[in-house]
C-alpha positions in Angstrom: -6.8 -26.6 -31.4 -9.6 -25.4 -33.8 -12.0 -24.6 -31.0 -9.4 -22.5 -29.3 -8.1 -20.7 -33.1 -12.1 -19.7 -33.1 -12.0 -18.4 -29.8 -8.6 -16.3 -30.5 -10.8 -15.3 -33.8 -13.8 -14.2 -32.0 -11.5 -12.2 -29.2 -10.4 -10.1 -31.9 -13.6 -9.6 -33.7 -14.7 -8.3 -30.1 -12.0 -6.2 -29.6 -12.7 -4.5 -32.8 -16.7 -4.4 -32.5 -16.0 -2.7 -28.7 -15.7 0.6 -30.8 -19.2 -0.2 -33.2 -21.2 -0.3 -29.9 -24.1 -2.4 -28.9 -26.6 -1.6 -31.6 -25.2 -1.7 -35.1 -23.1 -4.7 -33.5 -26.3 -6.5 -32.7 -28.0 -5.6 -36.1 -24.6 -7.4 -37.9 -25.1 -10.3 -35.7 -28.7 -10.9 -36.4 -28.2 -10.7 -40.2 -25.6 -13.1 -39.6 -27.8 -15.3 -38.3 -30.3 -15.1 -40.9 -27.8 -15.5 -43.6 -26.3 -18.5 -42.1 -30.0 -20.1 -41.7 -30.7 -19.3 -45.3 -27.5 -20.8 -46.6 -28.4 -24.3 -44.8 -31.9 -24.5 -45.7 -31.8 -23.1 -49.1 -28.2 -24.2 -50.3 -29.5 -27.9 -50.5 -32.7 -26.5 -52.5 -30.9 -24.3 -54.6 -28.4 -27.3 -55.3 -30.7 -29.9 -56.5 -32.8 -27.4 -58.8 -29.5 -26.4 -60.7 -29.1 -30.6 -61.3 -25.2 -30.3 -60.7 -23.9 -33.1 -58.8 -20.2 -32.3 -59.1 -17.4 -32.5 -56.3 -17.6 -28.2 -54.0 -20.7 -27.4 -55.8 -23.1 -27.5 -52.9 -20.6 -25.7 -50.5 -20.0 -22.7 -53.0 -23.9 -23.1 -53.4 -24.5 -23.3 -49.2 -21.2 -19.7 -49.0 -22.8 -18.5 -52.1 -26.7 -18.3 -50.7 -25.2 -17.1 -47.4 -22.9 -14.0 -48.7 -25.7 -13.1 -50.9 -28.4 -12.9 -48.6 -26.0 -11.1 -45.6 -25.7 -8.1 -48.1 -29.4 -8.3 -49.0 -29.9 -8.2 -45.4 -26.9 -5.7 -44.0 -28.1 -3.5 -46.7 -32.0 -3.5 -46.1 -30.9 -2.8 -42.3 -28.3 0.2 -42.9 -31.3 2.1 -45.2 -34.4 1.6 -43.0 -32.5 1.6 -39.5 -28.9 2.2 -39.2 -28.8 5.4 -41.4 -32.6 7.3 -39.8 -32.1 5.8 -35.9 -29.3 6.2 -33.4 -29.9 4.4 -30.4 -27.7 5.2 -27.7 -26.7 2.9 -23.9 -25.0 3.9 -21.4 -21.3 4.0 -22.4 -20.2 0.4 -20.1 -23.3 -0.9 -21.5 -22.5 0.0 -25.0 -19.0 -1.5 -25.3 -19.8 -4.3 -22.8 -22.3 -4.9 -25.5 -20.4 -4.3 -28.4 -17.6 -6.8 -27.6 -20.3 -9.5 -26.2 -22.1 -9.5 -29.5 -19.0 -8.8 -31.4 -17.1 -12.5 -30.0 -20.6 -14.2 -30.8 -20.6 -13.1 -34.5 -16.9 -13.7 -35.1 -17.6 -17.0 -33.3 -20.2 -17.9 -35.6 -18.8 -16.8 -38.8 -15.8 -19.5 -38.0 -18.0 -22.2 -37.2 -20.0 -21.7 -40.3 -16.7 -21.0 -42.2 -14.5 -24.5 -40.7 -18.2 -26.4 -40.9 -17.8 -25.9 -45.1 -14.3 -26.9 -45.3 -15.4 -29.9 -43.6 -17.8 -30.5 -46.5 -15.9 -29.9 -49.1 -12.9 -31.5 -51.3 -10.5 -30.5 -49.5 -11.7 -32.7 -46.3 -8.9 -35.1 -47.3 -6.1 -32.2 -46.9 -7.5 -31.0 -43.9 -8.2 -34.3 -42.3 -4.5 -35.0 -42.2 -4.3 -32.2 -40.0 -7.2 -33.1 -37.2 -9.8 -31.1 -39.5 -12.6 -33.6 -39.0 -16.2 -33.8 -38.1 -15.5 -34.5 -34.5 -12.9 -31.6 -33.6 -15.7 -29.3 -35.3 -18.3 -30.6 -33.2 -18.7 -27.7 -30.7 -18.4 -25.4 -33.4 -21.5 -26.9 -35.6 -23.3 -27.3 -32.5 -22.9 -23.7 -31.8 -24.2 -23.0 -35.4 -26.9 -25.0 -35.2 -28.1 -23.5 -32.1 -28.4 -19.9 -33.2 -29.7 -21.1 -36.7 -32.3 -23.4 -34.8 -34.3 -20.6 -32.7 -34.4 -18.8 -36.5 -36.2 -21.9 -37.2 -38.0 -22.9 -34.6 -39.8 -19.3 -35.2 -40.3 -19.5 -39.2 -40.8 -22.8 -39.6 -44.2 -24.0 -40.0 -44.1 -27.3 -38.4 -41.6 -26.4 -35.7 -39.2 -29.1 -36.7 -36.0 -27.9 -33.9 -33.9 -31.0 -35.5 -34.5 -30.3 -39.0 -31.1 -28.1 -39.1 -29.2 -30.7 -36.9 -30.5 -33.4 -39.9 -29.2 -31.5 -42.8 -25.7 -30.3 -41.1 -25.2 -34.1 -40.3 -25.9 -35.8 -43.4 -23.8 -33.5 -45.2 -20.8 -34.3 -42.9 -21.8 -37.8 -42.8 -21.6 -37.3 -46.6 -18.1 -35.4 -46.7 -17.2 -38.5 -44.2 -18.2 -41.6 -46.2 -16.3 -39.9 -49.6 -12.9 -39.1 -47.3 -13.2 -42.9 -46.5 -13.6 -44.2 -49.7 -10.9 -42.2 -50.6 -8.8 -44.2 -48.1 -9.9 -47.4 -49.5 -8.7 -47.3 -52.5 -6.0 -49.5 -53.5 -2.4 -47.3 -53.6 -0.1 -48.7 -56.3 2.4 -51.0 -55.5 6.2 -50.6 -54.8 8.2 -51.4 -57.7 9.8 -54.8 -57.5 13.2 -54.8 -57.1 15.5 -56.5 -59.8 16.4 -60.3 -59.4 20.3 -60.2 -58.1 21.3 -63.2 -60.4 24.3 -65.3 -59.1 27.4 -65.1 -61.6 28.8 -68.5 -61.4 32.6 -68.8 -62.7 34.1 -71.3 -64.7 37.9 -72.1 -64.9 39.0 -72.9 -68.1 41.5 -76.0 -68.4 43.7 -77.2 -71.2 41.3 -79.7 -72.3 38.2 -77.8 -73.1 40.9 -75.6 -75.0 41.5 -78.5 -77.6 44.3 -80.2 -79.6 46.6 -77.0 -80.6 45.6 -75.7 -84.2 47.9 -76.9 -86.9 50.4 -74.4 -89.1 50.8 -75.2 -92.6 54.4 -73.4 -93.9 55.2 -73.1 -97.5 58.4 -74.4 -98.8 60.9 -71.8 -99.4 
Protein backbone atom coordinates (compact mmCIF):
# COMPACT_ATOMS: atom_id res chain seq x y z
CA UNK A 1 0.00 0.00 0.00
CA UNK A 2 2.72 2.65 0.56
CA UNK A 3 4.58 1.63 -2.61
CA UNK A 4 1.45 2.04 -4.65
CA UNK A 5 0.32 5.73 -2.56
CA UNK A 6 3.97 6.74 -3.98
CA UNK A 7 3.23 5.66 -7.27
CA UNK A 8 -0.37 7.49 -7.21
CA UNK A 9 1.92 10.55 -5.83
CA UNK A 10 4.42 10.44 -8.56
CA UNK A 11 1.45 10.09 -11.42
CA UNK A 12 0.27 13.25 -10.35
CA UNK A 13 3.46 15.08 -9.98
CA UNK A 14 3.85 13.91 -13.72
CA UNK A 15 0.80 14.99 -14.83
CA UNK A 16 1.49 18.32 -13.56
CA UNK A 17 5.31 18.57 -14.70
CA UNK A 18 3.81 17.44 -18.52
CA UNK A 19 3.19 21.25 -18.83
CA UNK A 20 6.98 22.43 -17.32
CA UNK A 21 8.56 20.43 -20.23
CA UNK A 22 11.68 18.33 -20.33
CA UNK A 23 14.32 20.89 -19.33
CA UNK A 24 13.37 22.97 -16.24
CA UNK A 25 11.80 19.48 -15.17
CA UNK A 26 15.15 17.75 -15.45
CA UNK A 27 16.97 20.77 -13.79
CA UNK A 28 14.26 20.28 -10.53
CA UNK A 29 15.05 16.68 -10.60
CA UNK A 30 18.80 16.90 -10.48
CA UNK A 31 18.75 19.51 -7.56
CA UNK A 32 16.56 17.03 -5.98
CA UNK A 33 18.97 14.67 -6.13
CA UNK A 34 21.71 16.62 -4.80
CA UNK A 35 19.69 17.88 -1.98
CA UNK A 36 18.67 14.47 -0.97
CA UNK A 37 22.50 13.28 -1.11
CA UNK A 38 23.51 16.27 1.02
CA UNK A 39 20.88 15.69 3.59
CA UNK A 40 22.16 11.82 4.14
CA UNK A 41 25.75 12.56 4.13
CA UNK A 42 25.78 15.80 5.94
CA UNK A 43 22.69 15.44 8.33
CA UNK A 44 24.71 12.81 10.39
CA UNK A 45 27.77 15.35 10.38
CA UNK A 46 25.85 18.24 11.07
CA UNK A 47 24.12 16.21 13.96
CA UNK A 48 26.99 15.15 16.01
CA UNK A 49 28.84 18.69 15.69
CA UNK A 50 25.65 20.38 17.33
CA UNK A 51 26.18 17.55 20.36
CA UNK A 52 22.29 17.06 20.66
CA UNK A 53 21.32 13.62 21.15
CA UNK A 54 17.55 14.15 21.76
CA UNK A 55 14.50 12.01 20.28
CA UNK A 56 13.65 13.85 15.94
CA UNK A 57 16.68 15.92 16.13
CA UNK A 58 18.71 14.13 13.48
CA UNK A 59 15.61 13.80 11.12
CA UNK A 60 14.77 17.65 11.32
CA UNK A 61 18.69 17.86 10.98
CA UNK A 62 18.78 15.13 7.75
CA UNK A 63 14.80 17.57 6.12
CA UNK A 64 16.47 20.57 7.45
CA UNK A 65 20.09 20.11 5.37
CA UNK A 66 17.99 18.83 2.45
CA UNK A 67 15.32 21.84 2.13
CA UNK A 68 18.09 24.15 2.58
CA UNK A 69 20.44 23.14 0.15
CA UNK A 70 17.36 22.33 -2.73
CA UNK A 71 16.78 26.27 -2.50
CA UNK A 72 20.56 26.91 -2.54
CA UNK A 73 20.56 24.86 -5.48
CA UNK A 74 16.91 25.64 -7.37
CA UNK A 75 17.99 29.09 -6.91
CA UNK A 76 21.72 29.07 -8.24
CA UNK A 77 20.07 27.08 -11.32
CA UNK A 78 17.01 29.50 -12.13
CA UNK A 79 19.86 32.72 -12.15
CA UNK A 80 22.65 31.12 -14.23
CA UNK A 81 20.35 28.82 -16.55
CA UNK A 82 16.76 28.81 -16.29
CA UNK A 83 16.32 32.60 -16.55
CA UNK A 84 19.43 33.44 -19.73
CA UNK A 85 18.74 29.76 -21.67
CA UNK A 86 15.57 28.26 -23.19
CA UNK A 87 16.19 25.00 -24.62
CA UNK A 88 13.56 23.72 -26.67
CA UNK A 89 12.55 19.52 -27.89
CA UNK A 90 10.39 18.62 -30.05
CA UNK A 91 6.90 19.00 -28.53
CA UNK A 92 6.23 14.63 -27.90
CA UNK A 93 9.72 14.82 -26.75
CA UNK A 94 9.18 17.68 -24.41
CA UNK A 95 6.10 16.39 -22.46
CA UNK A 96 7.13 12.71 -22.85
CA UNK A 97 10.04 14.17 -21.04
CA UNK A 98 8.41 16.28 -18.73
CA UNK A 99 6.07 13.71 -17.24
CA UNK A 100 9.04 10.88 -17.20
CA UNK A 101 11.24 13.18 -15.13
CA UNK A 102 8.32 14.65 -13.43
CA UNK A 103 7.00 10.75 -11.81
CA UNK A 104 10.85 10.21 -10.92
CA UNK A 105 11.09 13.47 -8.79
CA UNK A 106 7.68 13.09 -7.15
CA UNK A 107 8.79 9.37 -6.67
CA UNK A 108 11.85 10.33 -4.97
CA UNK A 109 10.61 13.14 -2.89
CA UNK A 110 8.17 10.37 -1.21
CA UNK A 111 10.75 7.84 -0.65
CA UNK A 112 12.94 10.39 1.01
CA UNK A 113 9.83 11.93 2.74
CA UNK A 114 8.24 8.13 4.21
CA UNK A 115 12.23 7.04 4.71
CA UNK A 116 12.27 10.10 7.69
CA UNK A 117 9.05 9.10 9.27
CA UNK A 118 10.49 5.82 9.52
CA UNK A 119 13.32 7.33 11.55
CA UNK A 120 11.73 9.30 13.56
CA UNK A 121 9.40 9.29 16.91
CA UNK A 122 6.54 8.72 15.42
CA UNK A 123 7.84 5.09 14.05
CA UNK A 124 5.73 3.62 16.87
CA UNK A 125 2.30 5.44 15.47
CA UNK A 126 3.09 4.56 12.15
CA UNK A 127 4.26 1.07 12.78
CA UNK A 128 0.73 0.19 13.89
CA UNK A 129 -0.32 0.89 10.56
CA UNK A 130 2.38 -1.26 8.36
CA UNK A 131 4.84 1.87 8.31
CA UNK A 132 7.96 -0.13 8.79
CA UNK A 133 11.41 -0.61 7.49
CA UNK A 134 10.35 -3.49 5.26
CA UNK A 135 7.13 -2.06 3.42
CA UNK A 136 9.66 1.04 2.72
CA UNK A 137 12.13 -1.07 1.33
CA UNK A 138 11.67 -0.37 -2.43
CA UNK A 139 11.30 3.10 -1.70
CA UNK A 140 14.86 3.51 0.23
CA UNK A 141 16.28 1.36 -2.33
CA UNK A 142 15.07 3.74 -4.96
CA UNK A 143 16.68 6.67 -2.90
CA UNK A 144 19.71 5.13 -2.43
CA UNK A 145 20.14 4.41 -5.99
CA UNK A 146 19.88 7.96 -7.34
CA UNK A 147 21.82 9.32 -4.26
CA UNK A 148 24.56 6.52 -4.88
CA UNK A 149 25.65 7.53 -8.66
CA UNK A 150 25.90 11.30 -6.83
CA UNK A 151 28.32 9.54 -4.88
CA UNK A 152 29.94 7.20 -6.61
CA UNK A 153 31.10 10.54 -8.80
CA UNK A 154 32.05 12.96 -5.71
CA UNK A 155 33.32 10.67 -3.49
CA UNK A 156 36.91 10.28 -3.19
CA UNK A 157 37.27 6.69 -2.39
CA UNK A 158 34.31 5.53 -4.50
CA UNK A 159 32.63 3.85 -1.50
CA UNK A 160 28.94 2.80 -3.66
CA UNK A 161 27.71 1.29 -0.10
CA UNK A 162 28.58 4.11 1.99
CA UNK A 163 24.82 5.58 1.54
CA UNK A 164 23.22 2.03 1.85
CA UNK A 165 25.43 1.94 5.42
CA UNK A 166 24.14 5.12 6.77
CA UNK A 167 20.30 4.70 5.54
CA UNK A 168 20.49 1.24 7.40
CA UNK A 169 21.84 1.93 10.64
CA UNK A 170 19.61 4.71 10.99
CA UNK A 171 16.52 2.41 10.48
CA UNK A 172 18.15 -0.29 12.24
CA UNK A 173 18.35 2.48 14.87
CA UNK A 174 14.63 3.75 14.53
CA UNK A 175 14.02 -0.23 14.77
CA UNK A 176 15.88 -1.29 17.94
CA UNK A 177 14.08 1.95 19.93
CA UNK A 178 10.38 0.88 18.44
CA UNK A 179 11.26 -2.56 20.03
CA UNK A 180 12.30 -1.51 23.18
CA UNK A 181 9.40 0.44 23.25
CA UNK A 182 7.49 -2.87 23.01
CA UNK A 183 9.36 -4.40 25.78
CA UNK A 184 8.54 -2.50 28.31
CA UNK A 185 6.50 -3.74 31.04
CA UNK A 186 2.56 -2.25 30.53
CA UNK A 187 0.98 -1.83 33.97
CA UNK A 188 -1.13 -4.25 35.29
CA UNK A 189 -4.98 -4.66 35.33
CA UNK A 190 -6.44 -3.60 38.50
CA UNK A 191 -7.34 -6.49 40.73
CA UNK A 192 -10.65 -7.03 41.24
CA UNK A 193 -12.28 -6.84 44.81
CA UNK A 194 -12.41 -10.07 46.99
CA UNK A 195 -16.36 -11.10 46.77
CA UNK A 196 -16.48 -12.01 50.63
CA UNK A 197 -19.18 -14.70 51.58
CA UNK A 198 -21.92 -13.16 54.04
CA UNK A 199 -22.60 -16.11 56.24
CA UNK A 200 -26.02 -15.73 58.28
CA UNK A 201 -26.75 -16.51 61.67
CA UNK A 202 -30.27 -17.34 63.09
CA UNK A 203 -30.78 -16.02 66.29
CA UNK A 204 -32.58 -18.39 68.93
CA UNK A 205 -34.19 -17.67 72.27
CA UNK A 206 -31.17 -18.76 74.07
CA UNK A 207 -28.42 -16.55 72.89
CA UNK A 208 -31.27 -13.80 73.63
CA UNK A 209 -30.96 -14.46 77.47
CA UNK A 210 -33.05 -14.72 80.69
CA UNK A 211 -35.81 -11.77 80.00
CA UNK A 212 -34.70 -8.45 81.78
CA UNK A 213 -36.38 -7.85 85.09
CA UNK A 214 -38.95 -4.71 85.77
CA UNK A 215 -38.81 -3.18 89.03
CA UNK A 216 -42.43 -1.20 89.76
CA UNK A 217 -42.85 1.22 92.51
CA UNK A 218 -45.55 0.82 94.93
CA UNK A 219 -48.44 2.99 94.39
Amino acid sequence: MIFWTGIALALFLAAIMVKKGLYETWTLFFNIVIAVYLGLTLGPVLKNLLGIDQAGVEVLVLLGTAVVSLTVLYLFSYIIFLSQFHVTFPKLVDSAGGGLFGFLTGLLIYSFIVFLICVSPLNPYFNKIGFNSASIQSNTNYMIWWTGLINGIVSADQKQDSLDQTVSALIENADKSYQAGKATVEPNEPAEPAQTEVIEKKITPADLGPPPELEFEDI
